[in-house]
Every structure is written in C-alpha cells, then in structure tokens.
TORPA-4810 file (N, C-alpha, C, O; in nm, 3 decimals):
<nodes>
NODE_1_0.084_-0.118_0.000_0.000_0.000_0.000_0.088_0.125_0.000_0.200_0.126_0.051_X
NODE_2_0.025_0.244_-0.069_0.110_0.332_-0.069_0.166_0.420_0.021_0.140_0.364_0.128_X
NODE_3_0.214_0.503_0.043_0.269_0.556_0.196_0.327_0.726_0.199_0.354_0.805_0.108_X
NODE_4_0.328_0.731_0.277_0.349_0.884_0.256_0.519_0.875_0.299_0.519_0.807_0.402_X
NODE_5_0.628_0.904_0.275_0.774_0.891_0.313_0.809_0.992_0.415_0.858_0.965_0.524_X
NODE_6_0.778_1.125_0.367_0.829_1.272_0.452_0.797_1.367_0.382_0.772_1.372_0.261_X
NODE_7_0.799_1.494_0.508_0.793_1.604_0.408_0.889_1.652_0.307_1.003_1.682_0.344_X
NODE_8_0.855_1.662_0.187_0.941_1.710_0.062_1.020_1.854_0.056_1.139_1.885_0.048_X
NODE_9_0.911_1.919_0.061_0.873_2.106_0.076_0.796_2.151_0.154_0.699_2.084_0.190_X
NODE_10_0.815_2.267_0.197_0.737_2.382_0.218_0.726_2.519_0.102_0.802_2.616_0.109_X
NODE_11_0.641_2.506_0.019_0.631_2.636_-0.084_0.570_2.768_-0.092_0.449_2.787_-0.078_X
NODE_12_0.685_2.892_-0.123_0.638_3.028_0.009_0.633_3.088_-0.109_0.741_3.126_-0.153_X
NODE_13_0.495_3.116_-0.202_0.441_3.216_-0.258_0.504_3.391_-0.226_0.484_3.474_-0.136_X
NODE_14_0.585_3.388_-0.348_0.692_3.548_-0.301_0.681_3.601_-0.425_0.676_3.539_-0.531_X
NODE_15_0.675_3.742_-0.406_0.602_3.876_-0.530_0.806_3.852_-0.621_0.821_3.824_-0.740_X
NODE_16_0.898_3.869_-0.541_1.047_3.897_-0.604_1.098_3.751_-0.532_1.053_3.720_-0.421_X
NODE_17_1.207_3.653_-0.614_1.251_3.617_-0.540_1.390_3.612_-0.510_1.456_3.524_-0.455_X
NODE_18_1.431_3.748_-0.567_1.515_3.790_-0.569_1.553_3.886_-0.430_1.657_3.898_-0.366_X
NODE_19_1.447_3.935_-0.418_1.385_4.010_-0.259_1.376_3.923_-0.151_1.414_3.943_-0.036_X
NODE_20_1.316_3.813_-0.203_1.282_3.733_-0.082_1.398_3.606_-0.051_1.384_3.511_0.027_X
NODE_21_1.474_3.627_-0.107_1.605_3.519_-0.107_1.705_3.630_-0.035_1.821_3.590_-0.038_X
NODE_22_1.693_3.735_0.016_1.772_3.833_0.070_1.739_3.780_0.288_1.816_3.761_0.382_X
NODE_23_1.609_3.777_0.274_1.583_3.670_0.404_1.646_3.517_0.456_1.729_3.473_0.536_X
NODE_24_1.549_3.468_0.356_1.627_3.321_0.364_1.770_3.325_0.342_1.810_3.267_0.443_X
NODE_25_1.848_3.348_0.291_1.993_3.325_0.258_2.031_3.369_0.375_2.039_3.302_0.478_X
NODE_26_2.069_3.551_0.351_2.125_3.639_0.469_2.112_3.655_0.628_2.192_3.659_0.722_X
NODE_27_1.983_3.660_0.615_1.924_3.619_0.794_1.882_3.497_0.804_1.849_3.487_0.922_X
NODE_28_1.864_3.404_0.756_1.858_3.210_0.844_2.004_3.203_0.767_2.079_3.201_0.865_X
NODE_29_2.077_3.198_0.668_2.173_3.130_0.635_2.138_3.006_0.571_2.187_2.896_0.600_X
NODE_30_2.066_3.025_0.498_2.028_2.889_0.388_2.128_2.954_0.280_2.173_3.066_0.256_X
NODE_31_2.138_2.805_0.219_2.224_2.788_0.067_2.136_2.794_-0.031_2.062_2.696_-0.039_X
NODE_32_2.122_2.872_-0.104_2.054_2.846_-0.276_2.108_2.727_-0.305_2.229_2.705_-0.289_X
NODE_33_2.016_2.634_-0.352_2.080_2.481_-0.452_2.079_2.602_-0.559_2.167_2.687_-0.549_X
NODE_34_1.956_2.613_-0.685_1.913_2.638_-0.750_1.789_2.708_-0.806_1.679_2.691_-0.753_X
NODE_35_1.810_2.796_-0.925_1.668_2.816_-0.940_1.656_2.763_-1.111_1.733_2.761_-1.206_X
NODE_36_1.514_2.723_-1.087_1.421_2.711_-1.212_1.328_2.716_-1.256_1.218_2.694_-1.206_X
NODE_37_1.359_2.749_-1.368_1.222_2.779_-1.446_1.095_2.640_-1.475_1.109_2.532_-1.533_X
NODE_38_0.995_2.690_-1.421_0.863_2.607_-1.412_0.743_2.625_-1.504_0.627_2.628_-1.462_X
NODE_39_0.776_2.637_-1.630_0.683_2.659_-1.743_0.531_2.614_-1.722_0.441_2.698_-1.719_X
NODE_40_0.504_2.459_-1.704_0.441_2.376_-1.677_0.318_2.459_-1.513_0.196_2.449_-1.497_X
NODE_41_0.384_2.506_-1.459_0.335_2.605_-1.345_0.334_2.767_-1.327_0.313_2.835_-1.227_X
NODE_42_0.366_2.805_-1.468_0.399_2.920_-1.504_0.466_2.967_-1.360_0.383_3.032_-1.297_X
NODE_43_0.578_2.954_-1.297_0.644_2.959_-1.213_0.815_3.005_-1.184_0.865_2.926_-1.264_X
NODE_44_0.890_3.050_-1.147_1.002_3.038_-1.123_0.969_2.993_-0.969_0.880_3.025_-0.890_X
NODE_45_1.106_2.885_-0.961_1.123_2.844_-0.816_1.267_2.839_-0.776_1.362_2.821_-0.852_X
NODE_46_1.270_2.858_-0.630_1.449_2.874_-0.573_1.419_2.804_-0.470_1.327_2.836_-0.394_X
NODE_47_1.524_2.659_-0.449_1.512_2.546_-0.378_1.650_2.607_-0.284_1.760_2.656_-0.307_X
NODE_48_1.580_2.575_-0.182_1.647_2.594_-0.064_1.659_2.529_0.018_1.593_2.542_0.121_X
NODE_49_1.791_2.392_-0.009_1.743_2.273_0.104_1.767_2.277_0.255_1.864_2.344_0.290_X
NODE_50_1.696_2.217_0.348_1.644_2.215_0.508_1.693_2.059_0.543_1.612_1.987_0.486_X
NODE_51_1.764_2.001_0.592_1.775_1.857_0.658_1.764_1.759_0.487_1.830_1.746_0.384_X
NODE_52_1.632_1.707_0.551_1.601_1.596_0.444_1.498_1.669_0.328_1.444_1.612_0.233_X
NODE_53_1.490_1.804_0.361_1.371_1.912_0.254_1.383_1.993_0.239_1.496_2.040_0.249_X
NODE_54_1.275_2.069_0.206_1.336_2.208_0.080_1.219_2.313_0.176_1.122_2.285_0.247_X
NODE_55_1.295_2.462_0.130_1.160_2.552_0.144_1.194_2.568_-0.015_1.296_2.554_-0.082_X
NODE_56_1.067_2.603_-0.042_1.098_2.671_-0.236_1.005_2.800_-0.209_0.901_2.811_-0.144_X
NODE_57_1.073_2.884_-0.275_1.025_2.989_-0.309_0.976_2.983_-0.418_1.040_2.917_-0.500_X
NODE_58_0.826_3.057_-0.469_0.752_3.046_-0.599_0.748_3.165_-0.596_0.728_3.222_-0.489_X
NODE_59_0.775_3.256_-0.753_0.752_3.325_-0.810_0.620_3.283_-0.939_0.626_3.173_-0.995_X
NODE_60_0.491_3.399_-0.979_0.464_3.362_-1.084_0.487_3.441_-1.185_0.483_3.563_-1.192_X
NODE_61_0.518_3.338_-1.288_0.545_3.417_-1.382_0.469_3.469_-1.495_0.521_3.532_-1.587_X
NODE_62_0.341_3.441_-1.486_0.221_3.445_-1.552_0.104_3.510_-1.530_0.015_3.425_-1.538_X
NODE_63_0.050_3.635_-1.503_-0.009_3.743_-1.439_-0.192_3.629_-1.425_-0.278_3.627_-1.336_X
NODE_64_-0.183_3.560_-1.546_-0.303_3.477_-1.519_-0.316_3.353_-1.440_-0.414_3.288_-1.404_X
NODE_65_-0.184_3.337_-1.421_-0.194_3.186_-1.337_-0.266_3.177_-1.258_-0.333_3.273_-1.220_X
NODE_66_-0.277_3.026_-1.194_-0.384_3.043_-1.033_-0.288_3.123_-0.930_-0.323_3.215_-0.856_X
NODE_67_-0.160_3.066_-0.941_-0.025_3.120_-0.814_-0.051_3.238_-0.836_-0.110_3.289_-0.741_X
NODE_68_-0.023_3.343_-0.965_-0.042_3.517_-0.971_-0.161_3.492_-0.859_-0.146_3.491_-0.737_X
NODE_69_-0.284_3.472_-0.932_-0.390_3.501_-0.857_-0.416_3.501_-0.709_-0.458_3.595_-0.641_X
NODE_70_-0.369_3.322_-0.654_-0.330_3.297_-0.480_-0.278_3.446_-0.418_-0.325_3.513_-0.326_X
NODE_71_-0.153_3.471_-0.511_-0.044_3.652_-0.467_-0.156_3.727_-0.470_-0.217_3.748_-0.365_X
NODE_72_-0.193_3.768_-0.572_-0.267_3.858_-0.535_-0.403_3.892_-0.410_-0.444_3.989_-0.347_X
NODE_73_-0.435_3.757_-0.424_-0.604_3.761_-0.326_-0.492_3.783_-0.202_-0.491_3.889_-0.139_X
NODE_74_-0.409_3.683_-0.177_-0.367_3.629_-0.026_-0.214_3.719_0.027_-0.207_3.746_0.147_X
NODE_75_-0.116_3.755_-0.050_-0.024_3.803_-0.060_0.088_3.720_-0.066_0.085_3.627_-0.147_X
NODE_76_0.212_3.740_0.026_0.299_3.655_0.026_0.296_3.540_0.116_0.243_3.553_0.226_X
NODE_77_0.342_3.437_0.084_0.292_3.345_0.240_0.319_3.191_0.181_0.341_3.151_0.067_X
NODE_78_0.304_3.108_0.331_0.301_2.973_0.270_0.178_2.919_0.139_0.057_2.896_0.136_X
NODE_79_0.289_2.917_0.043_0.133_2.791_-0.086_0.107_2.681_-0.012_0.019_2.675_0.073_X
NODE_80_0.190_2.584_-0.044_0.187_2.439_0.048_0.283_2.392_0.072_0.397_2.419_0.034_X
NODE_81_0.229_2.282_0.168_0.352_2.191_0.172_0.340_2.061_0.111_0.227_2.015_0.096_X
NODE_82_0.444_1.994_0.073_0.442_1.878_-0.056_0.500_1.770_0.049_0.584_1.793_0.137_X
NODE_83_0.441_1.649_0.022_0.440_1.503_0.109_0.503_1.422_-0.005_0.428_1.410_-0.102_X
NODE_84_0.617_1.366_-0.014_0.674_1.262_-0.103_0.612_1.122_-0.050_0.574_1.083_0.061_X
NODE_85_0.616_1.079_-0.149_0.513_0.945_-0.132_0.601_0.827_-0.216_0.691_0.849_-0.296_X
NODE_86_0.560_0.726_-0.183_0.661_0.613_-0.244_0.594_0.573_-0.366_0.657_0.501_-0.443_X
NODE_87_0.438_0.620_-0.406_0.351_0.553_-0.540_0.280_0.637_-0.586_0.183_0.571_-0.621_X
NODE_88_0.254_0.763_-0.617_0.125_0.850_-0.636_0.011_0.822_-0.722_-0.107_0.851_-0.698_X
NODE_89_0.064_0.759_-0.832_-0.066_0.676_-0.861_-0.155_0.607_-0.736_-0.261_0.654_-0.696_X
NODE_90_-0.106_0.514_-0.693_-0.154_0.437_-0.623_-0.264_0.500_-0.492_-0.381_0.478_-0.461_X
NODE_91_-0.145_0.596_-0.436_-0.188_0.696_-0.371_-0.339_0.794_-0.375_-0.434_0.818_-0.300_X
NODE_92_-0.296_0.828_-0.493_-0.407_0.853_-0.572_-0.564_0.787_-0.570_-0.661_0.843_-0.518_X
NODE_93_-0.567_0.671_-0.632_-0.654_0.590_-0.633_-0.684_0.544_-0.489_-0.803_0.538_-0.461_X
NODE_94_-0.591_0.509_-0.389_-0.637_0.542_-0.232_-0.737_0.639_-0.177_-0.842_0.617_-0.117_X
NODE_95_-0.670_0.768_-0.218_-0.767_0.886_-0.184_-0.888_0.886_-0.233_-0.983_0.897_-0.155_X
NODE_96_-0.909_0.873_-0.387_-1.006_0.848_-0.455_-1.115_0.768_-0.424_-1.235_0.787_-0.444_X
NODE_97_-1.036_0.646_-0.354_-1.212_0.549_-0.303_-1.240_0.596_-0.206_-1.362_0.588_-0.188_X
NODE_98_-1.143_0.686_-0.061_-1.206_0.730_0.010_-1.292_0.851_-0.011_-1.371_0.875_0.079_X
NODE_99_-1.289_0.927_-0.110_-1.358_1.045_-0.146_-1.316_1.194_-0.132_-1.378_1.300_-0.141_X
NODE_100_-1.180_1.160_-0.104_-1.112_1.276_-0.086_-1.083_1.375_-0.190_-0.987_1.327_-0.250_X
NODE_101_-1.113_1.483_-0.243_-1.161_1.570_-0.327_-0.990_1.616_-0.409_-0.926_1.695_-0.339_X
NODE_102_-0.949_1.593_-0.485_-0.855_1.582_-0.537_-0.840_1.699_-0.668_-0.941_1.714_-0.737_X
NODE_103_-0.740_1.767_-0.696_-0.706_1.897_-0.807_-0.710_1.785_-0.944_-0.792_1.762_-1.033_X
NODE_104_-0.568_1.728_-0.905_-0.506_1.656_-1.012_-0.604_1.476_-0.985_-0.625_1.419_-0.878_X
NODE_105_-0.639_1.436_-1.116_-0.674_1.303_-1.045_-0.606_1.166_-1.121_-0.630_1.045_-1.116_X
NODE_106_-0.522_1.236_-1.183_-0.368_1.160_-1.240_-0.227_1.271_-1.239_-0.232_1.393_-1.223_X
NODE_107_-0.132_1.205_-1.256_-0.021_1.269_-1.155_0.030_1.380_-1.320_-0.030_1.382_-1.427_X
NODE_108_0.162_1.463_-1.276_0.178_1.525_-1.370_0.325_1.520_-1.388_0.393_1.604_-1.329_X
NODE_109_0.393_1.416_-1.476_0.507_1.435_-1.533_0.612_1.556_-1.514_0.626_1.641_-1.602_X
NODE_110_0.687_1.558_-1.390_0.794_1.666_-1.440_0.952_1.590_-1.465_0.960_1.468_-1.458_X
NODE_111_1.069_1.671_-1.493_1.197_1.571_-1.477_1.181_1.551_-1.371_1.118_1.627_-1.298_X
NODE_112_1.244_1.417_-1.324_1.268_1.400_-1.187_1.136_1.332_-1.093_1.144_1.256_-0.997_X
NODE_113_1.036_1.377_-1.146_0.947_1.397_-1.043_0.780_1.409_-1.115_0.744_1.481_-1.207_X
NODE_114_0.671_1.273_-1.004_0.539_1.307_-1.059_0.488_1.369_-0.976_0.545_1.345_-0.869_X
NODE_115_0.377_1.466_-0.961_0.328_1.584_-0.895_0.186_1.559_-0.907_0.148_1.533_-1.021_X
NODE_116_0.081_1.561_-0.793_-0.015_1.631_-0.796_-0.117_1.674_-0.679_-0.113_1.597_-0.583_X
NODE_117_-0.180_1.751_-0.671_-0.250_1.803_-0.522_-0.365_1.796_-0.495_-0.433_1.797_-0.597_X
NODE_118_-0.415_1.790_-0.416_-0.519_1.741_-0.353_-0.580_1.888_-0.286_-0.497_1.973_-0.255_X
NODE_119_-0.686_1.908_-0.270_-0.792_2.001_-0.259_-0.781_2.029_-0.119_-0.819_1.963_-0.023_X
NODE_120_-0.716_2.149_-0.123_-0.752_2.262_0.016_-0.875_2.202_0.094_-0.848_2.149_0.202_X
NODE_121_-1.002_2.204_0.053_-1.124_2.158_0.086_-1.120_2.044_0.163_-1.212_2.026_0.242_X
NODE_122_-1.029_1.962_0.155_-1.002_1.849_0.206_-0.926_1.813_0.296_-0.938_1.716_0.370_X
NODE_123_-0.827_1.910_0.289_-0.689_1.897_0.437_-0.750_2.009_0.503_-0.648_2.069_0.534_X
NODE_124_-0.840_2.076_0.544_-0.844_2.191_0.653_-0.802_2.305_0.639_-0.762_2.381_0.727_X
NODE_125_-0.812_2.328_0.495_-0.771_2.442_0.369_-0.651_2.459_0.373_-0.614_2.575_0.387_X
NODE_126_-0.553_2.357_0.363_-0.414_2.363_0.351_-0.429_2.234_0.244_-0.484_2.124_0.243_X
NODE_127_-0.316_2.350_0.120_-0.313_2.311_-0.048_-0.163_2.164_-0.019_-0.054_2.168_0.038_X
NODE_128_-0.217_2.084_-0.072_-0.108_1.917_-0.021_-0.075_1.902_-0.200_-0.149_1.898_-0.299_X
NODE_129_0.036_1.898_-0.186_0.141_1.829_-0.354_0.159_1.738_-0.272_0.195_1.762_-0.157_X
NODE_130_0.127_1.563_-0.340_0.172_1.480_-0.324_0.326_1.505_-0.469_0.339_1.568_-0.574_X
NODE_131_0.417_1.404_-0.378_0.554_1.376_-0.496_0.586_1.281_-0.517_0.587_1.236_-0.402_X
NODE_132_0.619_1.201_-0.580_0.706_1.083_-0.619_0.823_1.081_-0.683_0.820_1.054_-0.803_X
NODE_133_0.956_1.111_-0.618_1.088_1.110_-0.728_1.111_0.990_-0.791_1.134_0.876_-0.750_X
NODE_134_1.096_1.056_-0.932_1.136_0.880_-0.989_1.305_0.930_-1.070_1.341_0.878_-1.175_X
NODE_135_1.353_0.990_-1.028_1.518_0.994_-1.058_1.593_0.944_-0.972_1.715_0.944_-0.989_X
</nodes>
C-alpha cells in the first residue's frame, strides 16, 4: 500500500525572489541549490534545502496563473507543503475510493518527479502536492 515517506517542501508564494532570497539566505543562512524555471506552473522556483527538505520559493510568472492570482487575493505566504510518497498513482486511487476531493486526479510528469495536489477543501484548507521522485 502506498505511503506517505516525509515532508518534501514547504512552498512560500513570493512577489520577487530575488527580494525574498535576501531573508532566507542572509538572515537564516540557507544555501541556494538552484533556481528554475517552471513553465508547466507558469512559475520560477528557488530550492532551498532544510535537513532531508526544501523551502521553495515560488515566483509567478504568468499574471493569469492560479499562483499570480493565490499573490494577489492572499499576498505573500506559505502555498503548500508537498508530502513525497513512495507511489502516487496508487496513492491517488487510495484517496479516490475514500472520497477525498482531489485537483489533479492523475499525476503530472515533471523531470525528476510526478506531482499532484489534492484540494484545500479536504486537508483543513491547507493546499497538499503529493511527490514521487522517480530519478
């Protein structure tokens, strides 16, 4: 059966993250891994690894996206946090017979990695990315 492993991320919806990497870096002393470009999420992101996880910073880069939109209604702040899982399909179809109200209801291909989230409505209005690294 499928399983949830650990937390992956925490993802912090930021207007610059060029601004907002002046925090994290300078005052906690986190390392930039990297940043990249997230087409697929009309997104830029800057991974900032923690122990065994990341905070990522999201930029959007798309004035129409849902993320623009989240910025704008909500401002800057936690998006979600992402649960790596050992099967997300499987996972998936778990949630599914229980009735748990799901975004994605098949996963979404990135390198590295399948992605998809499950409905605010459903965790206690906190937005859940399930992950699966398959690299």
């Amino acid at each position: 059966m499928a399983k949830v492993k650990k937390i992956n991320h925490v993802a912090i919806v930021v207007e610059n993250i060029d601004h907002a990497l002046t925090f994290w870096k300078e005052q906690l002393g986190l390392e930039l891994d990297h940043i990249e470009e997230v087409p697929s999420q009309a997104s830029k992101v800057a991974f900032l690894p923690v122990g065994e996880g990341e905070v990522e910073l999201v930029q959007p880069t798309d004035p129409e996206s849902g993320m623009a939109k989240y910025l704008e209604k909500r401002g800057e702040g936690m998006h979600h946090i992402c649960l790596e899982v050992d099967d997300i399909e499987e996972m998936l179809a778990i949630l599914n017979e229980k009735g748990v109200r799901l975004i994605n209801q098949e996963p979404i291909d990135l390198p590295g990695r399948r992605m998809a989230f499950i409905h605010p409505k459903a965790a206690n209005g906190v937005l859940v990315e399930l992950y699966e690294i398959t690299a």
